[in-house]
N, C-alpha and C positions, 0 to 999 in steps of 0.2 A: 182736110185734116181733122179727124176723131178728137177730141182733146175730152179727159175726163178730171175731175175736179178734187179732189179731198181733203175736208175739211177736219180738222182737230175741233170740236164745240165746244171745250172749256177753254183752250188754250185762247180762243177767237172770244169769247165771252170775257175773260176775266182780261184782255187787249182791252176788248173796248169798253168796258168798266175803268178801266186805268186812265183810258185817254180821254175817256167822255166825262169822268164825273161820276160815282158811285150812286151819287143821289138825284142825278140828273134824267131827263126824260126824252124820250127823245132818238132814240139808237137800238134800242133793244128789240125791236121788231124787225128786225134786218131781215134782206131780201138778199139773200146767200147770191142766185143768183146775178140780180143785180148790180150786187159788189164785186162778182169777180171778173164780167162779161168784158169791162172796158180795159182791164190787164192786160185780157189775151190777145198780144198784140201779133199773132205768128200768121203769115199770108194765105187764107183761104179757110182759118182756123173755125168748128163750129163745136160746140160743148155741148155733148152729147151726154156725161151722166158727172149727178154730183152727188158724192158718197158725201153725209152728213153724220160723225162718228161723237158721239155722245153719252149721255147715261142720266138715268130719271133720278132727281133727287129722292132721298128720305120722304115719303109722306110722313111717318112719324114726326120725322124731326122739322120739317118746315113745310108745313100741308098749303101755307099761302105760297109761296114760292115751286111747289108741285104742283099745283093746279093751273099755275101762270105757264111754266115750262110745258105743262100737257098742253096747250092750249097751241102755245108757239108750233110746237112739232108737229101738230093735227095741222096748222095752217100752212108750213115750208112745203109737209106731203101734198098737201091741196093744190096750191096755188103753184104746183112745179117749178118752186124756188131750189127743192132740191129734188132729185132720182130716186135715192135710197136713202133708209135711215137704219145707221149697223147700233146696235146697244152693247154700252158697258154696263158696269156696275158699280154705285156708289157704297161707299163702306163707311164704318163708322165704328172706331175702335181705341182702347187706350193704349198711349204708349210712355216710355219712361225713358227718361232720358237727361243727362246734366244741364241743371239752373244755368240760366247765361245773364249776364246784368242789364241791365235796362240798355244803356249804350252799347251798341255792338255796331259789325259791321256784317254784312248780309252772307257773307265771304269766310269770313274768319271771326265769330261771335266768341264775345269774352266769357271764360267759365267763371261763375259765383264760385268761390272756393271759401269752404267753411272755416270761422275763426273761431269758434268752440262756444263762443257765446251766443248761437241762435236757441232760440227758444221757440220754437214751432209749435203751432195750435195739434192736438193728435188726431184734430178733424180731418186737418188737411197731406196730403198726399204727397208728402216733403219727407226724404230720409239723407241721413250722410251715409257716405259710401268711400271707402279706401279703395282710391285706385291705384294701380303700383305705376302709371304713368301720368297721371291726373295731378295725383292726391287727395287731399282729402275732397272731396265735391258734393255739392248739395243735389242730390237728385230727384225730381219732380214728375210725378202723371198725370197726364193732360188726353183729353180725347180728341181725336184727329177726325175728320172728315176726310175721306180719302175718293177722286175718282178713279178708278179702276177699267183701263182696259182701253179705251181710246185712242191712244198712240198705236198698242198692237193692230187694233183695228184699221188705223189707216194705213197701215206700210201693210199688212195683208192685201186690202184692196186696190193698194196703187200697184203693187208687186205683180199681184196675180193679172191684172187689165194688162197691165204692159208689159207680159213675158207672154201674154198670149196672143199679143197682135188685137183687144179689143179698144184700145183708144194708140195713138198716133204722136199723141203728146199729154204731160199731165201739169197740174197745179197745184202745190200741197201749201195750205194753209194752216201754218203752225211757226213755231216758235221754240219748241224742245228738244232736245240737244239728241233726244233718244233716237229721232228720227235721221240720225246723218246716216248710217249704213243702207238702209233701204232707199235712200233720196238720193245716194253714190252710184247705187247698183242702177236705179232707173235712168240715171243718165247715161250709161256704157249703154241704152240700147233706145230712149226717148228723148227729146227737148224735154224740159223739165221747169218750169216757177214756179219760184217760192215767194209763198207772199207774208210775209213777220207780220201778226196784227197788232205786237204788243209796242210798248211807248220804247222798250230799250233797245239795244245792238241784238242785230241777229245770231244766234248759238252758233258759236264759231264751229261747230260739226257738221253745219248744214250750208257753209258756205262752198265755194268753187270758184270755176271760171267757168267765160261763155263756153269755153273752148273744150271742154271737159268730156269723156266720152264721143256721142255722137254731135255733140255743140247744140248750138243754139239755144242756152238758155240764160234763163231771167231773174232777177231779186228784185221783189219792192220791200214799201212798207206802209203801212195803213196808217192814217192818221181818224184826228177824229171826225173831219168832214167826211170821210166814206163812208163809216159808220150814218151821220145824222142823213145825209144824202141819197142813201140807198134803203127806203123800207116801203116794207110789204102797204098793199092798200087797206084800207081799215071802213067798214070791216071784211073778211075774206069766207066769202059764203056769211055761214051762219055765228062766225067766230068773228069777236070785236076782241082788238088789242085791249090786254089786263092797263089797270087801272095806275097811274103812274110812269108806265113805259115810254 
């Protein structure tokens, strides 16, 4: 059994940044590979290719953190922790949108709504705005760091592999919710695991049963021992793990 792999790289990064510790070291050299080999628990199964779907940050904007990630990705291609590496694109742009107050909830965030008395610096990027559903509300621009493109990227390549009979069964490792239509459709014709790597409930869009399509598949979830347990060797060739990791 062909089984091919697809990997979401932020969705699986900022997982195990949640679960490990932001500031912690230790995990971030992951061996793609090696994290997802002991999953595949399907009879005769061998893992044939592992699409690694990602995007190069800003040099501008975080040239230490670009250099670390160049570093990673020259190593995953090396040392055939992963097959392939598809690129998005990271953006970086302003957007505006209504003040919400310090206390919110993730879900249903409270609007700052103006009481006539704010006195705003005209340095800062603060206006009221009459909404006819709102009302009055404080509206703010903030610049967003945006990645772009890596979800389409893996439902592309999980899609295209298994409507063409190039893998047998697939693995998508992710977490966003964008990915249920394509994760549905692959199961009407492959087994299918999904592996959540983040700390919460998996996106109720990407959930099923075994039973679903042609059956037999699987949900896990990563904790942080698969992250600290599975890494690359150091150093890989001429590449030593950045400094901190």
């Amino acid at each position: 059994m062909n089984v091919g792999v697809y990997v979401d790289g932020f969705n699986l990064y900022y997982g195990g940044r949640s679960l490990c510790g932001r500031g912690s070291s230790g995990w971030r050299w992951l061996d793609i590979r090696g994290l997802v080999t002991p999953y595949v628990g399907w009879v005769g199964a061998d893992v044939v290719r592992i699409v690694y779907c990602t995007a190069r940050v800003d040099q501008m904007e975080s040239p230490d953190s670009r250099v670390d990630q160049d570093v990673y990705i020259s190593v995953l291609q090396q040392s055939g922790s992963v097959t392939y590496l598809e690129e998005g694109r990271f953006v970086s742009r302003a957007k505006a949108g209504p003040l919400v107050t310090a206390h919110y909830s993730i879900t249903h965030p409270a609007l700052y709504h103006a009481t006539g008395d704010e006195d705003f610096d005209s340095a800062l990027p603060l206006a009221i705005e009459d909404d006819p559903q709102l009302g009055q509300v404080v509206m703010a621009t903030v610049r967003r760091w945006e990645e772009k493109g890596s979800d389409v990227n893996v439902a592309a390549h999980l899609l295209r592999d298994v409507l063409t009979g190039a893998v047998d069964a697939a693995v998508v490792i992710t977490n966003d919710s964008d990915l249920g239509v394509p994760l549905r459709m692959a199961r009407e014709v492959v087994p299918v695991g999904t592996i959540n790597p983040q700390r919460g409930f998996l996106a109720g869009s990407l959930r099923g049963t075994s039973t679903d399509g042609v059956g037999r598949h699987w949900w896990r979830q990563l904790s942080a021992q698969d992250f600290f347990s599975h890494q690359l060797p150091n150093p890989v060739g001429e590449c030593r793990k950045p400094r901190g990791w």
